[in-house]
C-alpha positions as protocol buffer text, in pm:
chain_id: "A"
residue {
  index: 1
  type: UNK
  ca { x: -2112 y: -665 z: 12062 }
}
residue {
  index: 2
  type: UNK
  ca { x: -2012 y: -297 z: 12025 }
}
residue {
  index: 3
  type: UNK
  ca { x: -1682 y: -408 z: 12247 }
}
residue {
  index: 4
  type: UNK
  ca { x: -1608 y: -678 z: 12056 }
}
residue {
  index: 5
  type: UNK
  ca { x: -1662 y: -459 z: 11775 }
}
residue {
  index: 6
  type: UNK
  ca { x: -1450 y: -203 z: 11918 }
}
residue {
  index: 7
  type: UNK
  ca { x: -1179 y: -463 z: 11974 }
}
residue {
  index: 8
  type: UNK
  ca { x: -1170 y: -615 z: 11621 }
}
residue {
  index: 9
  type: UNK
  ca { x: -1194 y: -255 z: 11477 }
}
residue {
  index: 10
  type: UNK
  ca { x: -911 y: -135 z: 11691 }
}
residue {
  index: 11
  type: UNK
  ca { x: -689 y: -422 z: 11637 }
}
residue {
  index: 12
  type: UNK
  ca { x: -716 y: -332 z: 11247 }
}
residue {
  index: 13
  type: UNK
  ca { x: -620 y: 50 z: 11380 }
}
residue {
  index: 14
  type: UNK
  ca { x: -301 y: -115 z: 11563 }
}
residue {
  index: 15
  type: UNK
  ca { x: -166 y: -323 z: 11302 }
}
residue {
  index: 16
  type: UNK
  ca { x: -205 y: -34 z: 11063 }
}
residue {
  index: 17
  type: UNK
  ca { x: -33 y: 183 z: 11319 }
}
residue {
  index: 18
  type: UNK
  ca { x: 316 y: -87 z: 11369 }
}
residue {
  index: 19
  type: UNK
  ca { x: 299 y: -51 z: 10969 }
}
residue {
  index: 20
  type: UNK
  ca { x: 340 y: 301 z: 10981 }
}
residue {
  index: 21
  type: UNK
  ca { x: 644 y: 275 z: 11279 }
}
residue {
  index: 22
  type: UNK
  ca { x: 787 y: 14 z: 11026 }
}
residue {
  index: 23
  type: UNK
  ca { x: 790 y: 245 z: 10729 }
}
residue {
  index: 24
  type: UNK
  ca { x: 908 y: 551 z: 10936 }
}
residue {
  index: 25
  type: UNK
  ca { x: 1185 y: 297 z: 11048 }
}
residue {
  index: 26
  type: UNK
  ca { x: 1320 y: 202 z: 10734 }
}
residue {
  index: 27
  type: UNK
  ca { x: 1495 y: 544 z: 10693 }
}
residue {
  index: 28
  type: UNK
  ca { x: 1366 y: 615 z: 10325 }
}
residue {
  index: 29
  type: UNK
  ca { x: 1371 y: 223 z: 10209 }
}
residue {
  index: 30
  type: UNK
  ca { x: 1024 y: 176 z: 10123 }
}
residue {
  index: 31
  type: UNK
  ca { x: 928 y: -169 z: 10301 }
}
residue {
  index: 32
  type: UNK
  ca { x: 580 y: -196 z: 10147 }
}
residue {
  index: 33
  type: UNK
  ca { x: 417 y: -131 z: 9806 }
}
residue {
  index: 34
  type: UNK
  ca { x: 706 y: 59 z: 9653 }
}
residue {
  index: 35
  type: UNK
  ca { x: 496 y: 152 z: 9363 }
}
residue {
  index: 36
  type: UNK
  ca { x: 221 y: 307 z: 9549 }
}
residue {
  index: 37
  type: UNK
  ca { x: 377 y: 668 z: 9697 }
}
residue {
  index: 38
  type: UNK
  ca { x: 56 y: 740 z: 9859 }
}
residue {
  index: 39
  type: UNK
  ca { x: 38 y: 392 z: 10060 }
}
residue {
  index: 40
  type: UNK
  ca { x: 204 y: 613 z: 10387 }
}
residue {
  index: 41
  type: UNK
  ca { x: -68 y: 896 z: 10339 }
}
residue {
  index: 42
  type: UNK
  ca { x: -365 y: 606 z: 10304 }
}
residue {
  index: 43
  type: UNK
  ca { x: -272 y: 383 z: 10612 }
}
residue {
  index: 44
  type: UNK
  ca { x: -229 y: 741 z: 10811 }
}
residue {
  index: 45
  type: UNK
  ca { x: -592 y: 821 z: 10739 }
}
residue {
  index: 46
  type: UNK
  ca { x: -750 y: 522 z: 10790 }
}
residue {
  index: 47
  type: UNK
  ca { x: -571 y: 484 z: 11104 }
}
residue {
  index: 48
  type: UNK
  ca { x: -674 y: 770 z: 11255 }
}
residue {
  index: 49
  type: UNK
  ca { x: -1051 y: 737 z: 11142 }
}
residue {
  index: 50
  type: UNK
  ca { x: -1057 y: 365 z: 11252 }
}
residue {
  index: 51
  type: UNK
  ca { x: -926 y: 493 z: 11596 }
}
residue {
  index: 52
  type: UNK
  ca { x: -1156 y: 817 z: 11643 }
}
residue {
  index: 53
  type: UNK
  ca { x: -1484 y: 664 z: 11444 }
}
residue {
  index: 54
  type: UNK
  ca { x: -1443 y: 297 z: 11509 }
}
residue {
  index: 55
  type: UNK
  ca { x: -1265 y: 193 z: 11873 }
}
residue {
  index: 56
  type: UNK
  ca { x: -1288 y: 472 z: 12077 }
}
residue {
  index: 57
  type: UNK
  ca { x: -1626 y: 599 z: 12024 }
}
residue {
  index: 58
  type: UNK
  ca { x: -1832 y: 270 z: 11961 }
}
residue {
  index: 59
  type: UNK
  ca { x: -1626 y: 139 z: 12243 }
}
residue {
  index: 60
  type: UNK
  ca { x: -1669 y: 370 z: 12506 }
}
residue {
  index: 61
  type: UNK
  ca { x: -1986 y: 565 z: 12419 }
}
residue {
  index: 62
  type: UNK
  ca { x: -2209 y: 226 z: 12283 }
}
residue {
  index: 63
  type: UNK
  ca { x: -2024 y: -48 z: 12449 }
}
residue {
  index: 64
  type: UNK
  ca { x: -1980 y: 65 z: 12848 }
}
residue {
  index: 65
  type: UNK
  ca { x: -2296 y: 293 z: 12733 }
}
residue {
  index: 66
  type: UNK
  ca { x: -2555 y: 1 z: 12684 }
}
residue {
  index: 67
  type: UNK
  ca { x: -2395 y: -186 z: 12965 }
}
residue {
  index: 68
  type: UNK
  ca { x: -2406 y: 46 z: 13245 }
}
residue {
  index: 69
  type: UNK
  ca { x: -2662 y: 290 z: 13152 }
}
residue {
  index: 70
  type: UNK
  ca { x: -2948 y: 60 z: 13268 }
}
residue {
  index: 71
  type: UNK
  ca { x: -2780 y: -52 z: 13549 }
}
residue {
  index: 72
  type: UNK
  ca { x: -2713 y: 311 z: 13677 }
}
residue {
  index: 73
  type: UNK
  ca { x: -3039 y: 413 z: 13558 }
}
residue {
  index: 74
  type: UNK
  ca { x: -3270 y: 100 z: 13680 }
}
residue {
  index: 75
  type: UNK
  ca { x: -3402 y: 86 z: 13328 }
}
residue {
  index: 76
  type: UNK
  ca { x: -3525 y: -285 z: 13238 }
}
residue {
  index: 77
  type: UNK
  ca { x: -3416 y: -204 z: 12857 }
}
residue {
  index: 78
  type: UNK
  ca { x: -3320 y: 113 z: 12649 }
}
residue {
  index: 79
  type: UNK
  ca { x: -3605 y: 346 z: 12505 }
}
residue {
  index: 80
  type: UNK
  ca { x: -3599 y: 200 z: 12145 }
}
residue {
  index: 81
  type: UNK
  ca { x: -3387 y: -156 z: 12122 }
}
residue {
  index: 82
  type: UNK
  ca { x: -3454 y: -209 z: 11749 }
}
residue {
  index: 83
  type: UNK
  ca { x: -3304 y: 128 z: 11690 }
}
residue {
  index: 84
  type: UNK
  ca { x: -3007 y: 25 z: 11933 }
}
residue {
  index: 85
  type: UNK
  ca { x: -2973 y: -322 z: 11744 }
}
residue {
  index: 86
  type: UNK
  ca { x: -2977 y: -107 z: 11359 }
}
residue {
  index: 87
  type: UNK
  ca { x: -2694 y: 135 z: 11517 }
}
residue {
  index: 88
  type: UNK
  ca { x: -2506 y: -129 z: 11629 }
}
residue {
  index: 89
  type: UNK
  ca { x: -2521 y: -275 z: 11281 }
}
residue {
  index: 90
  type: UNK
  ca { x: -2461 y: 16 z: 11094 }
}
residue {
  index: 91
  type: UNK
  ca { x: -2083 y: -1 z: 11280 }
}
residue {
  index: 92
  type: UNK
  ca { x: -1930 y: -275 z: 11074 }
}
residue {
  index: 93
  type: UNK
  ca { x: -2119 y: -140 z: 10724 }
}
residue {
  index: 94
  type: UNK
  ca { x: -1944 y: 189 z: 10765 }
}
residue {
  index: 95
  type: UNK
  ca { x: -1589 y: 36 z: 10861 }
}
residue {
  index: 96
  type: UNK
  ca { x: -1633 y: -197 z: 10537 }
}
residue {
  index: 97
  type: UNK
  ca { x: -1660 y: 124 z: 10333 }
}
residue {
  index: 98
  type: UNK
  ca { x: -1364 y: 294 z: 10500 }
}
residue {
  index: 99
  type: UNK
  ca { x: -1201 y: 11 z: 10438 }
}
residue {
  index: 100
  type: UNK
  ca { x: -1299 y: -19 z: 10070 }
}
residue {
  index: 101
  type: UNK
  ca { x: -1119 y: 313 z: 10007 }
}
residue {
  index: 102
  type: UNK
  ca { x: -804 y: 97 z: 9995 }
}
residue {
  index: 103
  type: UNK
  ca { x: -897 y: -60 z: 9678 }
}
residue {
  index: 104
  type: UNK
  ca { x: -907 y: 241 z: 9442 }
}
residue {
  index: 105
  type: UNK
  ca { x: -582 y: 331 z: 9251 }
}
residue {
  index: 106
  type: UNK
  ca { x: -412 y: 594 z: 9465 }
}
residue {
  index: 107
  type: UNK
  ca { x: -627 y: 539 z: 9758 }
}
residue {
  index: 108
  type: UNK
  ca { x: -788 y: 815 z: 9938 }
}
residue {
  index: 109
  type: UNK
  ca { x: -487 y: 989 z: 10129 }
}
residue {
  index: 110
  type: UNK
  ca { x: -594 y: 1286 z: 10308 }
}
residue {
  index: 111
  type: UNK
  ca { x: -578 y: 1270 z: 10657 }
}
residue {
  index: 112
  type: UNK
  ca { x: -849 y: 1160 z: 10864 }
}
residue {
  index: 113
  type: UNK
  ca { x: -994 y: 1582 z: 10847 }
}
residue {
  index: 114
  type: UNK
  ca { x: -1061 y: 1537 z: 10461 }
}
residue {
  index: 115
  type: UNK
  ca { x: -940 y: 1923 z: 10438 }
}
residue {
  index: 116
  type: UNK
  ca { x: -973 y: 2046 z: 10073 }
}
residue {
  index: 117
  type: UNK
  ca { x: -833 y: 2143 z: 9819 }
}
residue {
  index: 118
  type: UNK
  ca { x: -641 y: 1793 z: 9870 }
}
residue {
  index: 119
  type: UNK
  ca { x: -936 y: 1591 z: 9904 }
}
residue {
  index: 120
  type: UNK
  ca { x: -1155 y: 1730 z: 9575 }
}
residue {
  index: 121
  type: UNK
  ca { x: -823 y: 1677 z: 9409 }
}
residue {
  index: 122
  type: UNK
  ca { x: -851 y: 1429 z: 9086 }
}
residue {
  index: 123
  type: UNK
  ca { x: -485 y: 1474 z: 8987 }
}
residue {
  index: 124
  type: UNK
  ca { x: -344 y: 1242 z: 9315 }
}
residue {
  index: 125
  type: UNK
  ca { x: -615 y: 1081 z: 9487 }
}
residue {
  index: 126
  type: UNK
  ca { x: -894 y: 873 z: 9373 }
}
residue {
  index: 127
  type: UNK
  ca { x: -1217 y: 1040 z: 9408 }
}
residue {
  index: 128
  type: UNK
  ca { x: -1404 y: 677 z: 9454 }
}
residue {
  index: 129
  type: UNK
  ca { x: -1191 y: 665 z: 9745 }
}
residue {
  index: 130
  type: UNK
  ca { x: -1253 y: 950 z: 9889 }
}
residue {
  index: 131
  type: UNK
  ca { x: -1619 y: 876 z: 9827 }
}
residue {
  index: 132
  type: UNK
  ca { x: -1636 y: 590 z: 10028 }
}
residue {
  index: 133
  type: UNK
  ca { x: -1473 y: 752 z: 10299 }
}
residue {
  index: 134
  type: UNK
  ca { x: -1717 y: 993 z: 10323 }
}
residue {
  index: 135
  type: UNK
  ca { x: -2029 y: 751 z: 10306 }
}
residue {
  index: 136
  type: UNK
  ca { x: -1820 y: 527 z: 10550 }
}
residue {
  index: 137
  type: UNK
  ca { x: -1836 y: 848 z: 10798 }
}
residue {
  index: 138
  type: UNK
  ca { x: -2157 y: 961 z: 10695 }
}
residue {
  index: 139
  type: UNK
  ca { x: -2313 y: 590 z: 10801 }
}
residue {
  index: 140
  type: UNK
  ca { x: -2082 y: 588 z: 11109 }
}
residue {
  index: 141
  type: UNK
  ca { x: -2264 y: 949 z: 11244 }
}
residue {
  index: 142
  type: UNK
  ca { x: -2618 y: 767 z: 11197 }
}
residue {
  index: 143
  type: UNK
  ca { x: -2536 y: 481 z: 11404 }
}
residue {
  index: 144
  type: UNK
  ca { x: -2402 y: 766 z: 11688 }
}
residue {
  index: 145
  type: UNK
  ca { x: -2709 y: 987 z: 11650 }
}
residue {
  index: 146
  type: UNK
  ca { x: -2937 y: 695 z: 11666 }
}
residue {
  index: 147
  type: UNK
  ca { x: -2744 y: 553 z: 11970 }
}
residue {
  index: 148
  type: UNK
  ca { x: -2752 y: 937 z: 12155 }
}
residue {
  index: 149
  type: UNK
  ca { x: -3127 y: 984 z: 12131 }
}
residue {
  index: 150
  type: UNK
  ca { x: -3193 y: 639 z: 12255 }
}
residue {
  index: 151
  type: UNK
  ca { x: -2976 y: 702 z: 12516 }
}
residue {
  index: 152
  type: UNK
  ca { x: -3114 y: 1078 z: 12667 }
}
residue {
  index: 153
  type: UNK
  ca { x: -3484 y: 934 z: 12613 }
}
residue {
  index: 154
  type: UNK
  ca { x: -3413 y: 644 z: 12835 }
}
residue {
  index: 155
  type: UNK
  ca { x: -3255 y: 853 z: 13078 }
}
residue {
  index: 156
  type: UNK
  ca { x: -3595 y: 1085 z: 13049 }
}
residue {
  index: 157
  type: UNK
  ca { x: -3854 y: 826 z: 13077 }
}
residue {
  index: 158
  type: UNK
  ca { x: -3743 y: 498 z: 13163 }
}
residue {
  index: 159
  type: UNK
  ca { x: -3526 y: 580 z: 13484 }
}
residue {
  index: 160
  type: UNK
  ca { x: -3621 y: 425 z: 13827 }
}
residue {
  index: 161
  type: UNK
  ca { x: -3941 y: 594 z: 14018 }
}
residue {
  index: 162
  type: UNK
  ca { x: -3756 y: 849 z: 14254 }
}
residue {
  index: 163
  type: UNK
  ca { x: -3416 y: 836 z: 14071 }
}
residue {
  index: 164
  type: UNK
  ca { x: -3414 y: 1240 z: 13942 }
}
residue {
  index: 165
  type: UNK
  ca { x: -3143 y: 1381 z: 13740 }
}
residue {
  index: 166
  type: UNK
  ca { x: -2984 y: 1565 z: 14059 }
}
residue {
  index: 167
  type: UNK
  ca { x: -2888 y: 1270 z: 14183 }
}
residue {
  index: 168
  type: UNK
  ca { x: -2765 y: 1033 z: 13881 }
}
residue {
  index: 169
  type: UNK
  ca { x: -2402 y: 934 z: 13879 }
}
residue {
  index: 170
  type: UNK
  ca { x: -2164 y: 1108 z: 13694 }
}
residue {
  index: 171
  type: UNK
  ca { x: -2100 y: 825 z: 13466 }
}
residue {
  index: 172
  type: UNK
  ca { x: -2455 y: 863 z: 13352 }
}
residue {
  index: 173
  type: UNK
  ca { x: -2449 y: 1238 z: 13309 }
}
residue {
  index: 174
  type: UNK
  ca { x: -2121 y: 1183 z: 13136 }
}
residue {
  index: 175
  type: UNK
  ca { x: -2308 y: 966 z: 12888 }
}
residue {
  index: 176
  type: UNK
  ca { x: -2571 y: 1206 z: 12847 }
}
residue {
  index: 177
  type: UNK
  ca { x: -2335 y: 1481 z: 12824 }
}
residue {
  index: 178
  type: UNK
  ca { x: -2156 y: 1368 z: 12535 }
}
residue {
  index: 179
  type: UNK
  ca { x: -2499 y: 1241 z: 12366 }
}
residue {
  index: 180
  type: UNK
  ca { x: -2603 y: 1571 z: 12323 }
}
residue {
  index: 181
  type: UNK
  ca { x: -2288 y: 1674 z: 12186 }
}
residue {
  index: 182
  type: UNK
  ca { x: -2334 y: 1402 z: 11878 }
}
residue {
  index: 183
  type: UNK
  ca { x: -2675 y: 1560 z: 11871 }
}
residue {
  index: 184
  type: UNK
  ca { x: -2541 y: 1917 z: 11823 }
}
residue {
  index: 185
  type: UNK
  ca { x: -2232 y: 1897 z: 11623 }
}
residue {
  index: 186
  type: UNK
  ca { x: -2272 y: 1534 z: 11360 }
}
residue {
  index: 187
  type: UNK
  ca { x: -2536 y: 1752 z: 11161 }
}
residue {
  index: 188
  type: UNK
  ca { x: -2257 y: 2035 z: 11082 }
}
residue {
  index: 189
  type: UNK
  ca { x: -2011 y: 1748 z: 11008 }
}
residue {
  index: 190
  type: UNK
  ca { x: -2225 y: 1570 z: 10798 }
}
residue {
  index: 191
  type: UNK
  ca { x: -2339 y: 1882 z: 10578 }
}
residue {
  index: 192
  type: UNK
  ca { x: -1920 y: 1956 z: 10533 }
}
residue {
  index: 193
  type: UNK
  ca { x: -1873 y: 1600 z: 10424 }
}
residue {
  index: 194
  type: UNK
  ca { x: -2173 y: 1692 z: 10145 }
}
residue {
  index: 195
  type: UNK
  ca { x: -2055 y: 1957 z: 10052 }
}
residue {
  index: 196
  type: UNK
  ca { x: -1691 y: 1800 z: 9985 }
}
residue {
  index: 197
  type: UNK
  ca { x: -1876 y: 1503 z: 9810 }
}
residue {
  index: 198
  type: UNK
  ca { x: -2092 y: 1761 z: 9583 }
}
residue {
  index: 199
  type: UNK
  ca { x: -1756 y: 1956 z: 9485 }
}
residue {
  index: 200
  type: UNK
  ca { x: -1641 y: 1606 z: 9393 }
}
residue {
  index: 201
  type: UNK
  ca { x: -1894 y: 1502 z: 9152 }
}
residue {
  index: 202
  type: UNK
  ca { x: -2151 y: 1806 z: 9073 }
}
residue {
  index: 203
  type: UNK
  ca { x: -1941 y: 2051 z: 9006 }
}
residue {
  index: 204
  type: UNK
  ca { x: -2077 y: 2303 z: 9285 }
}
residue {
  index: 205
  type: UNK
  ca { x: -1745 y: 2542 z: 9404 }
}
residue {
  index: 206
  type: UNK
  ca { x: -1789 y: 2570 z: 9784 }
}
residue {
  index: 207
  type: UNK
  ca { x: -1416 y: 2540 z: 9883 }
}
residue {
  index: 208
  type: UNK
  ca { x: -1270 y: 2622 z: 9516 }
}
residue {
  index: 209
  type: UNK
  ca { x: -1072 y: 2957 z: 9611 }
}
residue {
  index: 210
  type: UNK
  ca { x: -1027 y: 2991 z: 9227 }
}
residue {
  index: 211
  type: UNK
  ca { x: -1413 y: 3052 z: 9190 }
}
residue {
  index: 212
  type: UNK
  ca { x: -1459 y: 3228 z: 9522 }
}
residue {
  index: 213
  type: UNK
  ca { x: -1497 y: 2944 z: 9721 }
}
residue {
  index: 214
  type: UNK
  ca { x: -1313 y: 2878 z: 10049 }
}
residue {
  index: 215
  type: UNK
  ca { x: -1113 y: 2600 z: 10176 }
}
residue {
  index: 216
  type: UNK
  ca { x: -1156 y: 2756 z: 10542 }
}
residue {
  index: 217
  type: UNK
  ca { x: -1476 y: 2740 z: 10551 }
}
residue {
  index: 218
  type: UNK
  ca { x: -1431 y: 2333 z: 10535 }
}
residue {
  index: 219
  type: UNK
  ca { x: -1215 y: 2349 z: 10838 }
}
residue {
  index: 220
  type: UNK
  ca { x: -1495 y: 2615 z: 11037 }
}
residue {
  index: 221
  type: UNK
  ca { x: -1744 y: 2325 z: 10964 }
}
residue {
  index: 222
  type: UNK
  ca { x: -1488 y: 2032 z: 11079 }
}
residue {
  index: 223
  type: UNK
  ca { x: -1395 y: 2209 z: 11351 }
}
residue {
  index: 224
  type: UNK
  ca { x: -1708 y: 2268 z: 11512 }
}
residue {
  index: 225
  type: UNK
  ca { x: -1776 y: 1930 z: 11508 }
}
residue {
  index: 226
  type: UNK
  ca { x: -1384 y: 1813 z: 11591 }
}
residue {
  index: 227
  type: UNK
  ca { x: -1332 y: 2021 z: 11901 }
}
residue {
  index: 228
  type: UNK
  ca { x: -1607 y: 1868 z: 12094 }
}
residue {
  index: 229
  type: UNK
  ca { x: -1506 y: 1541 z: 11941 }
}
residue {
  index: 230
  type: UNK
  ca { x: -1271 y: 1537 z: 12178 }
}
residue {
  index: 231
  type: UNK
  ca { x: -1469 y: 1562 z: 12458 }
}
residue {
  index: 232
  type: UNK
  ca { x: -1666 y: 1304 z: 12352 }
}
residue {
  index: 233
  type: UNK
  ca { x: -1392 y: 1068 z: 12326 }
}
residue {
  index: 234
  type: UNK
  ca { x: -1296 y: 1174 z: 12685 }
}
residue {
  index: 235
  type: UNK
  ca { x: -1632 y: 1233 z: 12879 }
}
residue {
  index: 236
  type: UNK
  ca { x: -1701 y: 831 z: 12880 }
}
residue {
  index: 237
  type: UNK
  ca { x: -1390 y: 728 z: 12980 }
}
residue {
  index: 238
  type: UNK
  ca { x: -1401 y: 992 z: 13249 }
}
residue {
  index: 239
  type: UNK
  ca { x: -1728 y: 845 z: 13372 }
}
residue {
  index: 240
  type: UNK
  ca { x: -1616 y: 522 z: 13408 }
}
residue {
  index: 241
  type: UNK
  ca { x: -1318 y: 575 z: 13570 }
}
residue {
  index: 242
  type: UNK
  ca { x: -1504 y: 803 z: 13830 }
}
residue {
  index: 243
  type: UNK
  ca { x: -1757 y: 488 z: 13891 }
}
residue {
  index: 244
  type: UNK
  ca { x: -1474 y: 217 z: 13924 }
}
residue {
  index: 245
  type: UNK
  ca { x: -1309 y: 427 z: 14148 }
}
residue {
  index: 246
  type: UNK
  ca { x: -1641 y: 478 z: 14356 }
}
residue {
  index: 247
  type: UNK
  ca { x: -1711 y: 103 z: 14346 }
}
residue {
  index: 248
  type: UNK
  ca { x: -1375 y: -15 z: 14420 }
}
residue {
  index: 249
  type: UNK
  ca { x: -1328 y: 201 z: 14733 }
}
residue {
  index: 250
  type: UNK
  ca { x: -1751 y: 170 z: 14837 }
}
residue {
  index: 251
  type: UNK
  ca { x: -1734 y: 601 z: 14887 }
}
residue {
  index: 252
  type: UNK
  ca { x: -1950 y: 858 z: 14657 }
}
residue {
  index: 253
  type: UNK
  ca { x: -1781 y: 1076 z: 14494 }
}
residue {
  index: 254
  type: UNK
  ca { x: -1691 y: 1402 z: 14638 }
}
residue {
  index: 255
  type: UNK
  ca { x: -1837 y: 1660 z: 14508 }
}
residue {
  index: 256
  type: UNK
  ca { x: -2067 y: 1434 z: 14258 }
}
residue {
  index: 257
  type: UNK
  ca { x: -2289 y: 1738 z: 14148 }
}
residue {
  index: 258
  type: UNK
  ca { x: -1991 y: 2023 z: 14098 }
}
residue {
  index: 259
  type: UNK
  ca { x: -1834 y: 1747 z: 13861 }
}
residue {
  index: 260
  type: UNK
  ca { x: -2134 y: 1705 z: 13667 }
}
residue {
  index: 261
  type: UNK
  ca { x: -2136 y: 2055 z: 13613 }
}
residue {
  index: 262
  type: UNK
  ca { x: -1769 y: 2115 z: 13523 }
}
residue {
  index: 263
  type: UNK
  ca { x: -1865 y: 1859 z: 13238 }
}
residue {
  index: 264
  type: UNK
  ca { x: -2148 y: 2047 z: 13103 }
}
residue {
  index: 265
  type: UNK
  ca { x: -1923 y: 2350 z: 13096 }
}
């Protein structure tokens, strides 16, 4: 379900993607909503959330994750399957509310990193957009904390008798790898995202440079959690490319434990 998830999700992504190509295209004839001047700024932020929050990650990380981490791991079922079964319907809740965003006036148009002062703005966007944006993410990191701890405690406790970590594959460090990055940096995204929404709506300055806030210290807080956001993207797709490869040609890998440790670093 998370792939076909990932695939619905992603073809939503796509499409909103050939819309953009199709506006940049035009060479300045507006082809859709000529009213709405923010419509090119809305479809380029939820494109790139749908792509980062809701293919990529729920496709890679919780799709091949649930699939192959038993298999590698000899595990009958993961540690906690209710918890696996809420995160994998929290997915579709938090794409509805990204999605939402599109029916507020101006729509929420501020680039998938939500930098302020543009997102606290009331004087282009719509703050209900942005809102829902927010909860949208903010519902999105449960699902991928839930799904990382229920993935490094069945790596812990329900492996095979004999099966240690030295000698896992490096698909299923790669999974545990970028589990404990979710664990590490969703919290410090989370509490930015809270802080944007309380600037919004109770009247707290943390990123107001006109009452000694600091927009900066929005994009040190999105930051921490973006760079290894990337790796986390990357470290499950690296896994499984390693194991096809190992499969395919019936060899280990070469050098299985020095590659495990280059991803840790």
């Amino acid at each position: 379900y998370y792939l076909w998830f990932s695939f619905l999700f992603g073809s939503y992504g796509f499409l909103l993607s050939v819309i953009l190509r199709t506006e940049l295209y035009s060479s300045s004839l507006r082809i859709i909503a000529q009213e709405n001047v923010n419509l090119y700024n809305m479809i380029f932020t939820l494109h790139g959330i749908i792509m980062i929050f809701f293919n990529i990650m729920p496709g890679l990380f919780g799709g091949f994750g649930n699939y192959f981490l038993l298999i590698l791991c000899g595990s009958p079922e993961l540690a906690y399957p209710r918890i696996n079964s809420i995160s994998l319907l929290l997915q579709p809740i938090a794409f509805i509310l990204v999605i939402l965003s599109t029916a507020a006036e101006f729509g929420g148009g501020t680039g998938w990193t939500l930098y302020p002062p543009l997102s606290t703005s009331l004087m282009s966007l719509s703050p209900v957009a942005v809102d829902v944006i927010i909860v949208g993410l903010l519902v999105s990191g449960i699902a991928s904390i839930m799904s990382s701890l229920n993935f490094i405690t069945t790596v812990m406790h329900l492996r095979s008798k004999g099966l240690t970590l030295g000698i896992l594959s490096v698909s299923t460090w790669s999974l545990i790898i970028t589990s404990v990055m979710l664990l590490l940096t969703l919290p410090v995204l989370t509490g930015g995202v809270l802080m944007l929404l309380s600037d919004l709506h109770f009247n707290t300055l943390f990123f107001d440079p006109t009452f000694a806030g600091d927009p900066i210290l929005y994009q040190h807080l999105f930051w921490f959690f973006g760079h290894p956001e990337v790796y986390i993207l990357i470290l499950p797709a690296f896994g499984v490319i390693s194991h096809v490869i190992s499969t395919n040609y019936c060899r280990s890998l070469f050098g299985n434990q020095s590659m495990i440790l280059a991803m840790s670093c």
